[in-house]
Structures are given as structure tokens and as C-alpha cells.
MISE-722999 format. One record per residue (C-alpha): residue number from 1; residue in three letters; x, y, z. Coordinates in pm, whole numbers. Layout:
# MISE-722999
+-----+------+--------+--------+--------+
: pos : code :   east :  north :     up :
+-----+------+--------+--------+--------+
: NUM :  Ala :      X :      Y :      Z :
...
+-----+------+--------+--------+--------+
# end
This chain:
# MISE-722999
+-----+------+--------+--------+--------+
: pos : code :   east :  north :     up :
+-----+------+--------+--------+--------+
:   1 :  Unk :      0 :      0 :      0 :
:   2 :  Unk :    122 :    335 :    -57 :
:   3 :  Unk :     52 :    579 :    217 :
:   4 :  Unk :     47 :    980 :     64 :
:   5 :  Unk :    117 :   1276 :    298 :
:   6 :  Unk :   -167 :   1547 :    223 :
:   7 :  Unk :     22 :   1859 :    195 :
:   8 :  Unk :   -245 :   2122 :    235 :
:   9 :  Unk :   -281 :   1991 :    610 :
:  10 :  Unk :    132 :   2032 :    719 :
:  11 :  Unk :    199 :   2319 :    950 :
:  12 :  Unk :    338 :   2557 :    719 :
:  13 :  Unk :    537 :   2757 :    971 :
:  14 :  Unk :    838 :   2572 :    882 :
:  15 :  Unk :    763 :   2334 :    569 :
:  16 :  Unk :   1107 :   2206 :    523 :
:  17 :  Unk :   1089 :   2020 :    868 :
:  18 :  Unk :    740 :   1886 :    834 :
:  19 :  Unk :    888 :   1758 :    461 :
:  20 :  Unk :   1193 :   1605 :    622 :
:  21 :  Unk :   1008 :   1501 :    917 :
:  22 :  Unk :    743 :   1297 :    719 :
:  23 :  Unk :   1017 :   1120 :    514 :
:  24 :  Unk :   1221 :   1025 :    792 :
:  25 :  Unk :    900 :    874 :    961 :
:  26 :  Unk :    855 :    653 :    624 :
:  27 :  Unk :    589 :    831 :    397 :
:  28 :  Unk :    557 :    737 :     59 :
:  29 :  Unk :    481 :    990 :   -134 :
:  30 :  Unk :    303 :   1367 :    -80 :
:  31 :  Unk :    -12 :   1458 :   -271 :
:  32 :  Unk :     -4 :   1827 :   -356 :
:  33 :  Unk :   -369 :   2008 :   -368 :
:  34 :  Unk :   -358 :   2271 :   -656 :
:  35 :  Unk :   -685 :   2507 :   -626 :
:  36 :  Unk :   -778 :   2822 :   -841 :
:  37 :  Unk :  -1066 :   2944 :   -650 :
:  38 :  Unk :  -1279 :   2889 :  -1008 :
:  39 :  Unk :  -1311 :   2506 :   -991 :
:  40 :  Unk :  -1344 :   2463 :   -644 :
:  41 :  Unk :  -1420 :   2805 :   -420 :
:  42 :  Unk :  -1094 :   2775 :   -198 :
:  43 :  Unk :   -697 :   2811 :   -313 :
:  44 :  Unk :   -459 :   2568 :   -278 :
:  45 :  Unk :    -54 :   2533 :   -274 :
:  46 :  Unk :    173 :   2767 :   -463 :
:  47 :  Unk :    480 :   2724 :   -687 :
:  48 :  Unk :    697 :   2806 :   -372 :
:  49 :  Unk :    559 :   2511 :   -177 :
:  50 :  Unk :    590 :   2249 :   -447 :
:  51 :  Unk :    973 :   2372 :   -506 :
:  52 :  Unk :   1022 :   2369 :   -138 :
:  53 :  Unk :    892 :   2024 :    -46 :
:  54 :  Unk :   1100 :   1883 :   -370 :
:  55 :  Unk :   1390 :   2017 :   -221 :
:  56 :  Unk :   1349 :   1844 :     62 :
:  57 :  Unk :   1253 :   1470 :    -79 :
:  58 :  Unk :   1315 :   1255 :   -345 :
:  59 :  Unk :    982 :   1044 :   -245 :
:  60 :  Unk :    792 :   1055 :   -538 :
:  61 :  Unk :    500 :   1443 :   -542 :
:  62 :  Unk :    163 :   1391 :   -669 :
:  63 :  Unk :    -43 :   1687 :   -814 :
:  64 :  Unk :   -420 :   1703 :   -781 :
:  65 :  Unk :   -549 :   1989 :  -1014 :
:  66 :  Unk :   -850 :   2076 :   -860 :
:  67 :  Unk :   -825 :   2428 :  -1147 :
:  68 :  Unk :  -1039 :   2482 :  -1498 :
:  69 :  Unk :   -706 :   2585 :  -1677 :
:  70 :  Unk :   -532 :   2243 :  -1650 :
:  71 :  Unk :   -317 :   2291 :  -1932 :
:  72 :  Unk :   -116 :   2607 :  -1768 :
:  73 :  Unk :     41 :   2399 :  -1534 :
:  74 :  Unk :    204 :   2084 :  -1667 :
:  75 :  Unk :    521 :   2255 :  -1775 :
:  76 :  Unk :    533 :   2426 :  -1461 :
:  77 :  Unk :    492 :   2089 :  -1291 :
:  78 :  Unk :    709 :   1919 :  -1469 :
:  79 :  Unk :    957 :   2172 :  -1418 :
:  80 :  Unk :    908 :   2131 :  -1046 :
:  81 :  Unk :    978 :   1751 :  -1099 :
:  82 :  Unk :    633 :   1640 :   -968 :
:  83 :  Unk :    616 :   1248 :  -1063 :
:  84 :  Unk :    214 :   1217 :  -1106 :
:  85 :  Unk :    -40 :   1453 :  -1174 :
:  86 :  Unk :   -418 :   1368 :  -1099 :
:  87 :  Unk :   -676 :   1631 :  -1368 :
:  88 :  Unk :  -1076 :   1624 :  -1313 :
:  89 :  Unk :  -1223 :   1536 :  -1628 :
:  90 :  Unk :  -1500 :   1788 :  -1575 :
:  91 :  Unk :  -1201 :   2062 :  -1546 :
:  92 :  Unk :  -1103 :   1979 :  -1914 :
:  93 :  Unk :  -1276 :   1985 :  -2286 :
:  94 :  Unk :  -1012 :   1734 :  -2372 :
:  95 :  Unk :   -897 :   1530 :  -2073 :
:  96 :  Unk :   -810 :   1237 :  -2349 :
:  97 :  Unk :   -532 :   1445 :  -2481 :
:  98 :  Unk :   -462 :   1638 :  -2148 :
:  99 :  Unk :   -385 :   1296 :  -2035 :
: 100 :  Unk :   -159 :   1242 :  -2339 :
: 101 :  Unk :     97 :   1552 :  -2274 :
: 102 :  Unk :    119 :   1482 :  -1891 :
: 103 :  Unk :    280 :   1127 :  -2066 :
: 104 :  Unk :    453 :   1346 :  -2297 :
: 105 :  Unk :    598 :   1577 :  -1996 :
: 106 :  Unk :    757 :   1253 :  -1858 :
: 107 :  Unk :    480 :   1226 :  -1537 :
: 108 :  Unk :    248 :    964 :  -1451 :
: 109 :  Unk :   -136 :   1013 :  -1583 :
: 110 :  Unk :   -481 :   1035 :  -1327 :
: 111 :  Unk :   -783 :   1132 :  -1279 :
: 112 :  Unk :   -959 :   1201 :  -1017 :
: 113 :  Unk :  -1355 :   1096 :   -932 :
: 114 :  Unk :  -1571 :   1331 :   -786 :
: 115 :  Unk :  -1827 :   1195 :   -576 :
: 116 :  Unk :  -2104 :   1328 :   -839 :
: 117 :  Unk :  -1923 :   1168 :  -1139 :
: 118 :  Unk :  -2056 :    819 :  -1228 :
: 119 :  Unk :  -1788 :    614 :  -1298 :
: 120 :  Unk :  -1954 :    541 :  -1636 :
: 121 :  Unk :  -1910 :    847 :  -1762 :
: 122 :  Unk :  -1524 :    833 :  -1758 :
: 123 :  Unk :  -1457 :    486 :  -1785 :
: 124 :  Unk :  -1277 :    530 :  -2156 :
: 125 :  Unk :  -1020 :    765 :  -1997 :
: 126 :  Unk :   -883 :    473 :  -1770 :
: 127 :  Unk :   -745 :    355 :  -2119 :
: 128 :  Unk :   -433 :    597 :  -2056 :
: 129 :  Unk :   -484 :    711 :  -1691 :
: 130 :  Unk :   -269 :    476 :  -1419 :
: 131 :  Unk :   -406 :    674 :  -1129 :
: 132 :  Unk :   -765 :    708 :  -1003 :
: 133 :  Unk :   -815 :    905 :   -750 :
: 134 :  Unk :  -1147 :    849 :   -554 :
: 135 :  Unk :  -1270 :   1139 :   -375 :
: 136 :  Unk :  -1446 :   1073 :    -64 :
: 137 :  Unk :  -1574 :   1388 :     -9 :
: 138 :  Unk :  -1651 :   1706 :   -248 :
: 139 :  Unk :  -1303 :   1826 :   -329 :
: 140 :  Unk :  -1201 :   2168 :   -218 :
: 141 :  Unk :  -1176 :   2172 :    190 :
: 142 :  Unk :   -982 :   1913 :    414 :
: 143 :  Unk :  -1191 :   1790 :    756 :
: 144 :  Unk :  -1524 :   1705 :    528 :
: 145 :  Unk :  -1732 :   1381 :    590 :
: 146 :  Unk :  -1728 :   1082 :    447 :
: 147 :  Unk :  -2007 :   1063 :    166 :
: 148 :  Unk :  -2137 :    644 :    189 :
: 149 :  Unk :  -2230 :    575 :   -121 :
: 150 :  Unk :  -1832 :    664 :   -256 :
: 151 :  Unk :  -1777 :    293 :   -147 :
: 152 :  Unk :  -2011 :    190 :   -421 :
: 153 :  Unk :  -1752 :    373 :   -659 :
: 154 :  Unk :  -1485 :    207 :   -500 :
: 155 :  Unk :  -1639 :   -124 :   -596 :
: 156 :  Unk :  -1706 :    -65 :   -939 :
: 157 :  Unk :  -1344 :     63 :  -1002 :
: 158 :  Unk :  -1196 :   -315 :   -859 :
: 159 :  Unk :  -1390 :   -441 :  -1108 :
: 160 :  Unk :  -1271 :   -251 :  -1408 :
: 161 :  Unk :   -906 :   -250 :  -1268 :
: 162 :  Unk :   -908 :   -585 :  -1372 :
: 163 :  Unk :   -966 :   -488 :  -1758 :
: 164 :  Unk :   -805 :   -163 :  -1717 :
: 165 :  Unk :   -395 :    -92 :  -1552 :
: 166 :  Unk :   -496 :    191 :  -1279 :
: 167 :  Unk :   -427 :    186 :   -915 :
: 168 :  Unk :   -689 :    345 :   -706 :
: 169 :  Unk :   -608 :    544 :   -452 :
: 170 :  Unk :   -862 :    658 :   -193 :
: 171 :  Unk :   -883 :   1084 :    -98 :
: 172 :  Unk :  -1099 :   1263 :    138 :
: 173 :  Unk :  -1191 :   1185 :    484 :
: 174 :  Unk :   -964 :    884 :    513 :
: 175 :  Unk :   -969 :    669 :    853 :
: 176 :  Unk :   -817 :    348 :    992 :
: 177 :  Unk :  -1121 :    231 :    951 :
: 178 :  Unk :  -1224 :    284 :    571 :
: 179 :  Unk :   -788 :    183 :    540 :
: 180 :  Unk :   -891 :   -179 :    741 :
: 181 :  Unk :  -1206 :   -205 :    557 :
: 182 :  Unk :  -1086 :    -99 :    209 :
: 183 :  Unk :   -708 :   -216 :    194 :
: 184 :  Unk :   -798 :   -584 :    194 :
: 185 :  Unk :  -1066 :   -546 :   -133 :
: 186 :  Unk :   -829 :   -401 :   -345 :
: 187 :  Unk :   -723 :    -33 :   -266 :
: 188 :  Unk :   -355 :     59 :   -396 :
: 189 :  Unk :   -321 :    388 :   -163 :
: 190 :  Unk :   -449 :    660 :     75 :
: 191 :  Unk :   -400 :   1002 :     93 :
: 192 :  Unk :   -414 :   1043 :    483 :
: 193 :  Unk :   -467 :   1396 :    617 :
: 194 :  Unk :   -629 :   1569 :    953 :
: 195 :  Unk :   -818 :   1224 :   1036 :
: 196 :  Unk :   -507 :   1034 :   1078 :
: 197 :  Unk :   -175 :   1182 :   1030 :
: 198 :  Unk :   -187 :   1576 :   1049 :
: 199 :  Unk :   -277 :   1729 :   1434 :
: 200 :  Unk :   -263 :   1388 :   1635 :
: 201 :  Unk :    -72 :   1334 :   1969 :
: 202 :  Unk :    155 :   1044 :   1793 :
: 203 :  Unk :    462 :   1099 :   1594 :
: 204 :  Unk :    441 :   1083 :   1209 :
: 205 :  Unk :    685 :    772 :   1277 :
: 206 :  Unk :    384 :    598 :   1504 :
: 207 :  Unk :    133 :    667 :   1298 :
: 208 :  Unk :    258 :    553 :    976 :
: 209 :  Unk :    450 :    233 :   1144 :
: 210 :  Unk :     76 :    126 :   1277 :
: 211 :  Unk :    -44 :    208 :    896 :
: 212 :  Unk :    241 :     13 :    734 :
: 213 :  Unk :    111 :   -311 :    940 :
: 214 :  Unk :   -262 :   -286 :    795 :
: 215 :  Unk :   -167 :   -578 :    534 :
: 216 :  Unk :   -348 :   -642 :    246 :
+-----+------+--------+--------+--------+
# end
């Protein structure tokens, strides 16, 4: 399982020591909320934080472009040396092709599945997409709740991921339990955030340890 660091709930007084901090404790990677205001009504992580929080890791940096203007920042990312970068469909008249120059850029492909997009409806883009990310709660704001019927989405996608070559990686609201529930059907990853890792009274090092031993 691969355990993501939610970036947009670190203590940003000094980023560089929550960054180091979180890879000494064993993350495995740090998802990176990008927000315009325009596609979801709150802003997200600059170009000073990504820089900073690459300087301070090689674990691999996922992007989540939660922005209408998708397109305006894949050189930038790729610049920044993000690995991954996760696009809403619904952000883009093309995500097909969007998909097709994040490749092109040298970065892993996703996309991310709102919890009013049917599955359906976006099925074909899993043809070139090796990331789905399954959003738990309406994107935009960390500390939401957890919306049931996502885990009906959940199940549909272990189906297809045995047609299709995705991992799916759960976002929004993420607990030990939906990890013990979910980790054992199928789920590749989970971006963990204020519920489990960000705010608690254990170390990063605790909390991830007792999150490495959930086995699959």
C-alpha cells in the first residue's frame, strides 16, 4: 500500500521540517492540492511550496489539479519535478489528450472521481490514466465527511481494474477504519490527512508504522 502525505494539512510555519520530518517517519509519497478558487471556491498550494517540499525529498510528489485551466500547469509541474499529476475530467474539454501531454511531460497520468461523477461516464479515460483518485468527499476543503455511497464507486473501479492498468487510490476523509475495511478489497493507496496523520498526539513515525502493518 502506498501511504500519501496530504500537503495542504502540514503546518506551514516551517515546511522544510514537516517535509523532512514525514520522510524520515517513512511516507511514501506527498499529494499536492492545486486550487484556483474557479473550480473549487478555496486556493490551494503555490509554486513556492511544491519547489520547497522537492527540495526536501526525493519520495515521489503527486499533483491534484483541482483548477479549470489544466493545461497552464504541466510545464510548470514538470519543471518542479512532480512524478504524477491527478486532472478532473469535468475541469477539461479534452482530458483524453490532457492525459496524453502529462505522458509526454515525462509524469504519470490520473484522474480524479468526484463523488457526483458516475464512474460510467469516464470509464474510456482509464485507457491511458494509471491513477484514479477516488474522492471521498466534495473536493475543495480538508476535515469534510465521508459521503457512503463513494464505497459503491470504490467497488465498481476493482472491477474494471481488472480490464483496465490503474491503481486506485482513496482521498478525502480517510480513517483506519475505511484503510482496514478498504485495503484488503483491493485499494492501492491513501492520501491520509487531519483524520489520521496531520494534528494527532503520535509521531508521524507511530502513525505511519501502525499504517504500514494494515496488510493487504
Amino acid at each position: 500500500m502506498e501511504f500519501s502525505a496530504s500537503m495542504m494539512c502540514a503546518r506551514y510555519e516551517n515546511l522544510k521540517s514537516e517535509v523532512e520530518e514525514l520522510d524520515r517517519a517513512g511516507i511514501d509519497s506527498f499529494h499536492l492540492d492545486l486550487m484556483d478558487g474557479l473550480f473549487v471556491p478555496n486556493l490551494g498550494m503555490g509554486l513556492q511550496d511544491i519547489e520547497c517540499i522537492r527540495r526536501y525529498t526525493k519520495k515521489p510528489l503527486e499533483a491534484h489539479l483541482m483548477v479549470k485551466n489544466v493545461n497552464a500547469y504541466l510545464e510548470i509541474l514538470a519543471r518542479c519535478k512532480v512524478d504524477s499529476i491527478i486532472i478532473h475530467p469535468e475541469a477539461d474539454l479534452h482530458p483524453f489528450s490532457t492525459l496524453q501531454r502529462i505522458i509526454d511531460y515525462g509524469m504519470k497520468p490520473g484522474v480524479a472521481v468526484d463523488p457526483g461523477t458516475s464512474v460510467e461516464s469516464i470509464k474510456e479515460l482509464f485507457n491511458i490514466a494509471k491513477r484514479v483518485l477516488v474522492m471521498a468527499v466534495t473536493p475543495g476543503f480538508a476535515g469534510q465527511s465521508f459521503l457512503p455511497f463513494v464505497g459503491k464507486k470504490i467497488k465498481a473501479l476493482l472491477e474494471l481494474k481488472k480490464e483496465y492498468d490503474f491503481e486506485i487510490i482513496w482521498d478525502g476523509c480517510c480513517k483506519w477504519d475505511k484503510i482496514q475495511t478498504y485495503a484488503p478489497m483491493g485499494v492501492d493507496g491513501f492520501v491520509l490527512g487531519t483524520n489520521i496523520l496531520f494534528g494527532q498526539n503520535n509521531t508521524y513515525a507511530e502513525i505511519l508504522e501502525k499504517a504500514h502493518c494494515i496488510k493487504k
